[in-house]
C-alpha positions in Angstrom: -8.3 -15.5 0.8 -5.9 -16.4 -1.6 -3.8 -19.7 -1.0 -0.1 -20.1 -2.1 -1.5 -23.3 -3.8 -3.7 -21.1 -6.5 -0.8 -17.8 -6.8 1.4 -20.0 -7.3 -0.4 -21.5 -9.7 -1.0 -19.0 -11.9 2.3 -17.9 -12.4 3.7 -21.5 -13.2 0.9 -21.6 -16.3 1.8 -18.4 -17.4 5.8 -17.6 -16.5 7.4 -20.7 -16.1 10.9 -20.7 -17.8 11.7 -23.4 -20.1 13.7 -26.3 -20.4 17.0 -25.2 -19.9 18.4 -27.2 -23.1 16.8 -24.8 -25.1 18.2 -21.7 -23.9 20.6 -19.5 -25.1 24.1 -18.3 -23.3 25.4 -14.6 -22.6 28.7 -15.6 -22.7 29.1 -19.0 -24.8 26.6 -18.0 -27.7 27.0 -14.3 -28.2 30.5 -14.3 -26.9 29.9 -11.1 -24.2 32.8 -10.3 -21.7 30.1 -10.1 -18.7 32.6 -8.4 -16.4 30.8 -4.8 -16.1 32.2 -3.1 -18.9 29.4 -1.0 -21.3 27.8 -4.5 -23.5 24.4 -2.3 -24.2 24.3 -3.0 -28.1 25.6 -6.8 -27.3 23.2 -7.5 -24.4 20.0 -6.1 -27.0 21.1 -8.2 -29.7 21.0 -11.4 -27.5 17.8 -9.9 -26.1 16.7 -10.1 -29.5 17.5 -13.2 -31.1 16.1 -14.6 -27.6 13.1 -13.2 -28.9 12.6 -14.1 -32.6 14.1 -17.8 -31.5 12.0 -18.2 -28.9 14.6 -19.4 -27.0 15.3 -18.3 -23.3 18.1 -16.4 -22.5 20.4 -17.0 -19.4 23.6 -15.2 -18.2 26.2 -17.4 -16.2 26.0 -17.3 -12.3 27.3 -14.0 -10.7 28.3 -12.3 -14.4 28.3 -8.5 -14.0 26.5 -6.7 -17.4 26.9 -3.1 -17.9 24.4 -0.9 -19.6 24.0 2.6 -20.5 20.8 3.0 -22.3 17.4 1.1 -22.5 17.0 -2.7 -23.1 14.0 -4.0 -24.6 12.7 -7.5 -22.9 10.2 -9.6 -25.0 11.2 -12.8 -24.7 12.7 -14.7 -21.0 16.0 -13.9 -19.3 17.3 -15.3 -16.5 20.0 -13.9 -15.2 21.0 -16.8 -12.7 22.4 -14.4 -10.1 23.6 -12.1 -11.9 24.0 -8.2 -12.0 22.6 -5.5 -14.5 24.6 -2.2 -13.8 23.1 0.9 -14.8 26.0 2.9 -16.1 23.8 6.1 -16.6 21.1 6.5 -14.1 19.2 8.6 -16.5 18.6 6.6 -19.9 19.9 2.9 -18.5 16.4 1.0 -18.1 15.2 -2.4 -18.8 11.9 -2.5 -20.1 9.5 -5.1 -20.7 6.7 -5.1 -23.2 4.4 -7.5 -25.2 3.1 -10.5 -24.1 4.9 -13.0 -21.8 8.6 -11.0 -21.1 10.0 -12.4 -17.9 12.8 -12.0 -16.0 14.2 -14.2 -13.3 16.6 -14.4 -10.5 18.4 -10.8 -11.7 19.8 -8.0 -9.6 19.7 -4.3 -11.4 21.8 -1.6 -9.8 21.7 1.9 -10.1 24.8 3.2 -8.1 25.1 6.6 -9.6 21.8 7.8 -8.7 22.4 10.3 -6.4 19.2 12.3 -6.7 15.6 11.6 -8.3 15.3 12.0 -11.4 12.1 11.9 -14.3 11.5 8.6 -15.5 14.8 6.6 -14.4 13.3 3.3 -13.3 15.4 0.4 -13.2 12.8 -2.2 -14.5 10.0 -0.4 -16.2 7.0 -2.9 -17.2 4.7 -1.1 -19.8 2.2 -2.5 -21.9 2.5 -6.1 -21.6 0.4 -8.7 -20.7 1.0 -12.4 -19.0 4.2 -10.9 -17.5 6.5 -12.3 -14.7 9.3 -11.4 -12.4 10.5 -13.6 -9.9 13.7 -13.1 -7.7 14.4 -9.7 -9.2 16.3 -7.2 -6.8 16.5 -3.7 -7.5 19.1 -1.4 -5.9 19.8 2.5 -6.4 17.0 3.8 -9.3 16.9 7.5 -9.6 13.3 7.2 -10.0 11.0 4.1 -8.9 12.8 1.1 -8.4 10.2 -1.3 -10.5 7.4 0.4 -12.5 3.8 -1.2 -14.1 2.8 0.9 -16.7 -0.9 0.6 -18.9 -0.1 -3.6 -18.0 -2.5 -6.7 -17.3 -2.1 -10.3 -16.4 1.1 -9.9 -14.6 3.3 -11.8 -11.4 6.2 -10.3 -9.2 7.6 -12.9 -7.1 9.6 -12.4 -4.4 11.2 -9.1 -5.9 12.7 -6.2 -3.6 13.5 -2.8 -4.1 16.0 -0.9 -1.6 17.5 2.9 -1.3 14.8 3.8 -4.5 14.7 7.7 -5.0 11.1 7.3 -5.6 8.2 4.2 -4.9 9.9 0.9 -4.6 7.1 -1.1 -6.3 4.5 1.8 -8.7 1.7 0.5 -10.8 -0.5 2.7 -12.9 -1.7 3.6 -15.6 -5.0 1.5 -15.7 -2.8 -1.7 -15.1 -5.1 -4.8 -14.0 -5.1 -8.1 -13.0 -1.5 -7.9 -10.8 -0.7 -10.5 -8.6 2.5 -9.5 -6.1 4.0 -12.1 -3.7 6.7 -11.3 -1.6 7.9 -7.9 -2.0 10.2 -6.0 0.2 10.7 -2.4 0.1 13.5 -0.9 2.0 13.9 2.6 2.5 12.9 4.2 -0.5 12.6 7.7 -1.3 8.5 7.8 -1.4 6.2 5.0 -1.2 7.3 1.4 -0.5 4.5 0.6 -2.6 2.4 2.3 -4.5 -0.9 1.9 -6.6 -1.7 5.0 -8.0 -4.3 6.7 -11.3 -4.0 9.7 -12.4 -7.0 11.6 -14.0 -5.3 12.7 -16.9 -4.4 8.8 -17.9 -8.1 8.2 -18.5 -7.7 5.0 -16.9 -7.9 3.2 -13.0 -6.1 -0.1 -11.9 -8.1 -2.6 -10.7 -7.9 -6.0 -9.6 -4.3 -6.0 -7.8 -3.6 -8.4 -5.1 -0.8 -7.9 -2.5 0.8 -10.9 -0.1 3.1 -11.2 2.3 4.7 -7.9 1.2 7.0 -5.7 4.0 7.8 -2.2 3.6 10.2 -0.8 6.2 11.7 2.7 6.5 9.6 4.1 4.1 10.0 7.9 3.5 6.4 8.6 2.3 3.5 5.5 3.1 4.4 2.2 3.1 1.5 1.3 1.0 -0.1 3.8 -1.2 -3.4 2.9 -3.3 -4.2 6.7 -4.8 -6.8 5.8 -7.1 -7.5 2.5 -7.5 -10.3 -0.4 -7.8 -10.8 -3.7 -6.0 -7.0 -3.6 -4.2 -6.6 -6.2 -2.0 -3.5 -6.5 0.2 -2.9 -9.8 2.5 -0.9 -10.2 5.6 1.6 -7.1 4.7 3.2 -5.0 7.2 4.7 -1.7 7.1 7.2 -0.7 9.4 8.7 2.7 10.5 7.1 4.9 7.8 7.6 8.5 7.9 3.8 8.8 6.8 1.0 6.7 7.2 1.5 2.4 6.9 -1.5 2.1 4.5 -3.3 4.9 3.0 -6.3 4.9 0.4 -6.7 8.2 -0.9 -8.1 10.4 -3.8 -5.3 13.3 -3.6 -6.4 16.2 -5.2 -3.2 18.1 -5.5 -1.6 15.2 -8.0 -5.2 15.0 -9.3 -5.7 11.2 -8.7 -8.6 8.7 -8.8 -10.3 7.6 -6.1 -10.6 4.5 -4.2 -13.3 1.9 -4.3 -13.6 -1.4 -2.5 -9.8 -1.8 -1.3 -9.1 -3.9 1.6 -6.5 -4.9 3.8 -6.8 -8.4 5.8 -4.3 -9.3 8.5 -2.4 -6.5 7.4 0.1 -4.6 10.2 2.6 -1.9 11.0 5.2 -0.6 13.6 5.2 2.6 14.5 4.1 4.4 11.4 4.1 8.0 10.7 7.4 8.9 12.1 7.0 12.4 10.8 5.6 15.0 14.0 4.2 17.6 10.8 2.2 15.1 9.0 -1.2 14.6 10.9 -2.2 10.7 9.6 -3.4 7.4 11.1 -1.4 4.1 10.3 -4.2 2.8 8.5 -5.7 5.9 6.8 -8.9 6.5 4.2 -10.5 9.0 2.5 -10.8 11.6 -0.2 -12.8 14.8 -1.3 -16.3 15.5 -2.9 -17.8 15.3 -6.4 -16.7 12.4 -9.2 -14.2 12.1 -11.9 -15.0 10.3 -15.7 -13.0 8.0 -17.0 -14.1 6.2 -19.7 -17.7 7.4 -19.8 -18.1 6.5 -16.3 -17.6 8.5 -13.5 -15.1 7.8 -10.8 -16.3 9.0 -7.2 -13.4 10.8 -5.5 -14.1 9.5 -2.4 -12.7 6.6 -0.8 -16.2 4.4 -1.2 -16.7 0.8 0.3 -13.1 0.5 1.3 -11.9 -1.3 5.1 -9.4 -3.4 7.2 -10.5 -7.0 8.3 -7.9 -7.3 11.5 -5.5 -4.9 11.0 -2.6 -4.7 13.7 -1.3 -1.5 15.0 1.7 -1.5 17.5 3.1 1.9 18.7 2.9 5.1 16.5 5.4 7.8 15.2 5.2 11.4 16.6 2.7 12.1 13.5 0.2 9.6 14.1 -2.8 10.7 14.6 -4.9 7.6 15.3 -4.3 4.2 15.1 -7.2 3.9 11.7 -8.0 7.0 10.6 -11.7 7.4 8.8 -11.0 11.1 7.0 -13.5 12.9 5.1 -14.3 11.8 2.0 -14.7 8.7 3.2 -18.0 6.8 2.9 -19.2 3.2 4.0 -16.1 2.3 4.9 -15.5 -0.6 7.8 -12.8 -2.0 10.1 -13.1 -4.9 12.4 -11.2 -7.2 14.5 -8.3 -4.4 15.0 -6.0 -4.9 17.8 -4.3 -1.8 18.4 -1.3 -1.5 21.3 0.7 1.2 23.0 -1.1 4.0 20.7 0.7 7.4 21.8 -3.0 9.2 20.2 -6.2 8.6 19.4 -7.4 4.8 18.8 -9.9 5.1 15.8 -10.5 8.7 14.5 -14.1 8.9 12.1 -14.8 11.6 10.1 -16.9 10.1 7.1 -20.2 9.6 6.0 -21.9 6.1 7.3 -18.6 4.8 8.7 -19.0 1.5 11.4 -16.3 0.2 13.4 -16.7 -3.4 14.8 -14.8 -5.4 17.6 -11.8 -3.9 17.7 -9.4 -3.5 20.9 -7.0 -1.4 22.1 -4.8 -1.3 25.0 -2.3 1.7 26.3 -4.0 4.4 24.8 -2.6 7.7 24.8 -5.9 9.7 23.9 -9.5 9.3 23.8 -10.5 5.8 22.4 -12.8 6.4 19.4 -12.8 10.2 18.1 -15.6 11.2 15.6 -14.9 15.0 14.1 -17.2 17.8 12.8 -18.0 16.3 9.8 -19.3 13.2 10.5 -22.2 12.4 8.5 -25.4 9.7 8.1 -25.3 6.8 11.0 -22.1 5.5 12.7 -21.8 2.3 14.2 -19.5 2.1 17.4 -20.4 -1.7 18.2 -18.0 -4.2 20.6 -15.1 -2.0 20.4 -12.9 -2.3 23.9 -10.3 -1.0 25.5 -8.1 -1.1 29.0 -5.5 1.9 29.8 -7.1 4.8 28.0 -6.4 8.0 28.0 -3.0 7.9 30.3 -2.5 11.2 29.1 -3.7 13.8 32.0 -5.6 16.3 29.2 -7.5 13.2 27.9 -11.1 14.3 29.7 -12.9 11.0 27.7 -12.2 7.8 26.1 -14.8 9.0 23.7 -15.2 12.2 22.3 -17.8 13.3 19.6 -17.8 16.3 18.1 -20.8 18.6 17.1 -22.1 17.4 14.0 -24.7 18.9 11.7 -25.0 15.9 9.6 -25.0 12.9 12.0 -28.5 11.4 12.4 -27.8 8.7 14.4 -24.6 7.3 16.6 -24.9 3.5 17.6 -22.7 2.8 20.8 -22.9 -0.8 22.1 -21.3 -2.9 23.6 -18.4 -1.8 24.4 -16.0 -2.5 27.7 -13.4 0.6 28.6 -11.1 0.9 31.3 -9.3 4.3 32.0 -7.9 6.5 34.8 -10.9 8.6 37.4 -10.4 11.7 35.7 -11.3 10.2 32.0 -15.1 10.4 31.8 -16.7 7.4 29.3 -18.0 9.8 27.1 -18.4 13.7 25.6 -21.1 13.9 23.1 -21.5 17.1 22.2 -24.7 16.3 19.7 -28.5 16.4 20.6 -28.6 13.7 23.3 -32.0 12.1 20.9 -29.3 11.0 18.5 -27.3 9.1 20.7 -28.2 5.0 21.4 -26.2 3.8 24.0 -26.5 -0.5 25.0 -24.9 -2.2 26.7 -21.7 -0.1 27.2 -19.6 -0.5 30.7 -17.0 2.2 31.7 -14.7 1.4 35.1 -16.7 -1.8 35.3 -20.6 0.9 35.9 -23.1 0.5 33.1 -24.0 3.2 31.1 -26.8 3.9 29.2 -28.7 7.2 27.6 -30.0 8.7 30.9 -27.1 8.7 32.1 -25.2 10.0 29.4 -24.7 13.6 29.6 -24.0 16.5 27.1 -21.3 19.6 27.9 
């Protein structure tokens, strides 16, 4: 795990703003009017000499700057408080390229974005390098609210992004070696966060960590990696989404990536999936069959290697359809130490190749406690995963179900406590009984074993 002593650490060798002596003023040095009027061809110029001086740039506390088309960062700005206004949705972005731009402490409005629209970002970061935002607030963008674009080496501190038309927070574009601390995404018009490669871009991000993040209210996932490499996301938590809380995923209608070794540790939601026609789990993973090249290499489209080290899990949407969903396309991928709560389906659903679920828990479980579909494949490990109230639904018949399966050699069930209402039997398994191991498992306080396990 990361400490706060080493992120932090990191950015203050790479982004720290300078002496303040040495900066330049909005208002004293280049004379703008900072009260909201159009100053785009006076706020690039300052931009500018900021630049080619070397000199930071800093606007006075709660100045108002008004802008109508793009503004090129190089150089530092910090805006102290104050607010960029996008006066057309459309063409009004500031953009950050080359190495070391940062901007600090700045609030960028978009407030006559009324629909999505192509492109319209508010902050758009594309190719740079050693790059850092810190206390950045963006409000309103027609499209994503801040956007990573073909980047590397790069910090976003304590940033937020509310009422987006699109992702609050997008990287792509092969961007690597992102560190995000701290960022909150409030009801935005897809993703709170999203990590995404596209085929056509030839190139996959890698190398991203997440902390302390929140997404809340959501109107797609509230954390998206679709296509990606090495993702790592710490103690974030994604409330209320309309689709799944977290969701690694090669989707083949966009034509993305797919996902390899991305994790979430200590990472949470609140009753995700709020939609009743999507069909996901609030922790969901997988993808499809067959590989993609990028870069002479190719990129499996599955979701390979990827899991969640103590994910949380408390209620569900109408649309949730387990608590950690294991899709197909999903292969050697892990989750362990869950504790899942007032679940209104299925606890874990598998439906992958080689899969193992380990010591997780749930309790009030409206469905059957592990599900395994038709296309399970290789060996799944069921080990030390318990539950108490399962099944409270009266057309729950098991608090494990296993579908037939042509591809499952083995299933590994042990150790395992579950309590659940005299009309839930412990188990269907609806496979050749030889491929079933059963140890130390204990249903309504009887043992259980092979014997006495029977098949429908």
């Amino acid at each position: 795990m990361i400490s706060r002593r080493s992120f932090l650490g990191g950015w203050l060798a790479e982004g720290a703003p300078r002496a303040r002596q040495e900066a330049l003023s909005l208002k004293r040095t280049f004379g703008l009017r900072c009260d909201g009027r159009d100053e785009t061809s006076a706020l690039q110029s300052a931009l500018d000499v900021s630049f080619q001086t070397g000199r930071p740039l800093f606007a006075e506390p709660r100045a108002t700057l008004g802008f109508s088309g793009p503004l090129l960062l190089r150089g530092t700005f910090d805006g102290r408080g104050a607010k960029l206004v996008a006066l057309n949705p459309q063409t009004a972005t500031l953009i950050m390229t080359g190495v070391g731009p940062a901007l600090y402490d700045t609030s960028v409005v978009s407030p006559y974005a009324k629909q999505r629209l192509v492109g319209a970002q508010c902050v758009r970061v594309e190719n740079a390098s050693a790059f850092a935002l810190r206390g950045v607030s963006v409000w309103g963008a027609g499209s994503s609210g801040i956007t990573i674009k073909a980047s590397s080496r790069g910090r976003v501190m304590n940033c937020s992004a509310t009422r987006t038309h699109a992702d609050g927070l997008h990287i792509t574009d092969g961007s690597t070696q992102i560190m995000v601390f701290g960022f909150h995404a409030e009801r935005t018009g897809d993703d709170g966060v999203a990590v995404v490669s596209y085929a056509k871009d030839e190139a996959i991000c890698e190398d991203i960590t997440m902390l302390s993040c929140r997404s809340r209210l959501a109107n797609a996932r509230g954390f998206s990696v679709v296509g990606g490499r090495r993702v790592t996301l710490i103690g974030c938590h994604a409330e209320r989404s309309r689709c799944a809380g977290f969701y690694f995923f090669r989707e083949e209608a966009y034509q993305t990536l797919g996902v390899e070794r991305c994790f979430t540790i200590d990472c949470a939601t609140s009753d995700a999936v709020q939609d009743p026609t999507i069909s996901q789990g609030a922790f969901h993973m997988g993808g499809t069959e067959g590989a993609t090249p990028v870069g002479g290499i190719l990129v499996p489209n599955k979701a390979v290697g990827c899991g969640a080290l103590r994910p949380q899990v408390q209620g569900g949407g109408a649309g949730q359809q387990a608590a950690v969903s294991l899709r197909r396309g999903s292969e050697r991928c892990w989750l362990t130490g869950g504790r899942f709560q007032d679940l209104p389906s299925t606890g874990i659903f598998n439906n992958g190749k080689d899969n193992a679920f380990v010591n997780n828990h749930g309790r009030a479980v409206v469905g059957p406690w592990v599900r395994s579909g038709e296309h399970v494949e290789g060996r799944c490990l069921d080990i030390g995963n318990d539950a108490t109230g399962v099944a409270l639904g009266q057309k729950v018949t098991a608090a494990r179900l296993i579908a037939p399966a042509k591809k499952l050699t083995s299933y590994l069930l042990s150790g395992s406590q579950v309590s659940s209402p005299e009309h839930v039997a412990p188990l269907r398994f609806m496979n050749h009984p030889t491929r079933l191991q059963v140890e130390g498992v204990t249903h309504n306080g009887s043992k259980w074993s092979n014997d006495r396990t029977k098949t429908p």
